[in-house]
C-alpha positions as a printed NumPy array, in Angstrom:
array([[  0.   ,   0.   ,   0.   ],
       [  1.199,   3.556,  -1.153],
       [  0.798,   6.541,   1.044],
       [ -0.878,   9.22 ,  -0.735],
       [ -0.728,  13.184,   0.165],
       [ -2.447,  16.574,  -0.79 ],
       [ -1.289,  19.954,  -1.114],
       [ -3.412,  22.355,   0.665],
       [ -3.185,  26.406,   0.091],
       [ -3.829,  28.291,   3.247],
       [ -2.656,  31.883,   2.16 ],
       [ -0.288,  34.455,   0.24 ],
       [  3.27 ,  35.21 ,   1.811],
       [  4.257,  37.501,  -0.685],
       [  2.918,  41.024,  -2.292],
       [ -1.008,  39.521,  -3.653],
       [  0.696,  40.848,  -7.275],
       [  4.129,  38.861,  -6.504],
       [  2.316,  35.79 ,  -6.179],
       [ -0.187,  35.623,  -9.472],
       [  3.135,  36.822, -11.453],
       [  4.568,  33.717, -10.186],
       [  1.856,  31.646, -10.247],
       [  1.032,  32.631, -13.875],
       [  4.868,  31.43 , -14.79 ],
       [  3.57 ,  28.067, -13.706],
       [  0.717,  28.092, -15.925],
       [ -2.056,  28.838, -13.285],
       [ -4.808,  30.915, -15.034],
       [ -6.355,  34.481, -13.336],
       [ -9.684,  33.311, -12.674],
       [ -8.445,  29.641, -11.213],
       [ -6.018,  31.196,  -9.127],
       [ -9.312,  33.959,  -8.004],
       [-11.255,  31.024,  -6.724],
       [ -7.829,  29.473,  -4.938],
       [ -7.322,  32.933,  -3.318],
       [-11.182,  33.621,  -2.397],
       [-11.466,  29.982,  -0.962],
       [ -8.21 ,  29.215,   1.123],
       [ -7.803,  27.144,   2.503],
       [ -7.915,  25.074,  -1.073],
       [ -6.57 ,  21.941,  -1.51 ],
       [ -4.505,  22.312,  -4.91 ],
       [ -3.247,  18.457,  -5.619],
       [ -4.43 ,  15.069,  -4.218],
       [ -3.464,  11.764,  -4.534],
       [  0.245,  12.277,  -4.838],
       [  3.135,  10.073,  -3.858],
       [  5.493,  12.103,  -1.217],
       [  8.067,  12.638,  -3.152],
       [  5.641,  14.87 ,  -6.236],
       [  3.778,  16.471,  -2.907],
       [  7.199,  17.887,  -1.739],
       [  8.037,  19.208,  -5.541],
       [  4.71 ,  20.637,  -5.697],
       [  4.41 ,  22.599,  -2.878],
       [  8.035,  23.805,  -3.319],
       [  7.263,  25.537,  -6.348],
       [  3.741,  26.848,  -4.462],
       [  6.09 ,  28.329,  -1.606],
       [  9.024,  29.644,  -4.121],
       [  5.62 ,  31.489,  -5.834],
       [  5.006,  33.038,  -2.537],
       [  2.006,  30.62 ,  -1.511],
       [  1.652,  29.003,   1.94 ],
       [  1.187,  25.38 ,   1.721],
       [  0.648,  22.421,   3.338],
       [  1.182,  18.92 ,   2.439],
       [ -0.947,  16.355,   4.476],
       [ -1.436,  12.733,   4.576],
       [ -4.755,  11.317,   3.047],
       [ -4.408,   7.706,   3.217],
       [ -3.179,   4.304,   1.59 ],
       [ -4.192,   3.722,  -1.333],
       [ -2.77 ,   0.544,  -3.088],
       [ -0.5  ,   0.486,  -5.403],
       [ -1.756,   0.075,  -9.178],
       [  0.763,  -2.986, -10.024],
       [ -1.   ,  -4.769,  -7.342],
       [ -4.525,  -4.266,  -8.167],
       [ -5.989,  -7.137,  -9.554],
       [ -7.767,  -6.616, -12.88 ],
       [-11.52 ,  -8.093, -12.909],
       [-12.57 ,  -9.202, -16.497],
       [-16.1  ,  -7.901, -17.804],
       [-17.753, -11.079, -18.867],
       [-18.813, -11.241, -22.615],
       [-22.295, -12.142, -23.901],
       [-21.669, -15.409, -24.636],
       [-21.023, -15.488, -20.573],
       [-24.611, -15.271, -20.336],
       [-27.967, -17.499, -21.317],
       [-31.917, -16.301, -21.472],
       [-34.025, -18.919, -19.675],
       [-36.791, -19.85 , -22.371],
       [-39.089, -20.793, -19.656],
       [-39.68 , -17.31 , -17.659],
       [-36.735, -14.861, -19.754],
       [-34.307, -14.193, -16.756],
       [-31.076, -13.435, -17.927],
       [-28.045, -14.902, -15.624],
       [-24.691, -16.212, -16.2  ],
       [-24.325, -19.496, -17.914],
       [-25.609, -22.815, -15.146],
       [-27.142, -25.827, -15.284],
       [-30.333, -24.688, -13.959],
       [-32.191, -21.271, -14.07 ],
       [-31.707, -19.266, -11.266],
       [-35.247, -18.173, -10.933],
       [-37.358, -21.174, -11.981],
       [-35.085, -23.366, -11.318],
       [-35.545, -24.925, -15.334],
       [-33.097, -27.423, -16.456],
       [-31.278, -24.978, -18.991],
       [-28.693, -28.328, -20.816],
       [-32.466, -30.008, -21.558],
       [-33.197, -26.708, -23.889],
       [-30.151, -26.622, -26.196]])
């Protein structure tokens, strides 16, 4: 499992004009950077690893920001998530005596049919 962190704005440290000159060099538009200001604390970034929390709020503070980077969890990692295959149609069977739909048996789910004595 992979601990995961945010970066949270909680104010301006620099000159209000200081800080969108600096924030616009990283690509952070007026009216996004309007609704961090207005709403602060704002949490900018989630679900990072430590290391890209650290590199992002560096350049937040170097901008003039004050941040905080705080721990959100484990999360685990995506090499060990299993992937789940989506069944396909043929997966699947109609029951000709009542029309339920399930995934292939012997016998119908619902009415309890014999569905080998159909094909």
């Amino acid at each position: 499992m992979a601990k995961k962190y945010r970066v949270t704005l909680f104010g301006i440290k620099a000159e209000e004009k200081v800080f969108r000159q600096n924030m616009a060099k990283l690509g952070v538009s007026g009216s996004t950077l309007d609704k961090y200001i207005e709403k602060t604390p704002v949490v900018l970034k989630r679900d990072l690893s430590l290391e890209e929390a650290r590199r992002y709020a560096e350049a937040i503070i170097n901008a003039g920001g004050f941040v905080n980077i705080q721990e959100t969890g484990e999360f685990p990692d995506k090499s060990s998530v299993e992937q789940k295959s989506i069944p396909s149609k043929e997966d699947f069977i109609l029951c000709p005596n009542c029309g339920f739909k399930q995934k292939k048996e012997d016998f119908c789910v619902r009415c309890g049919f014999d569905l080998n004595s159909s094909s």
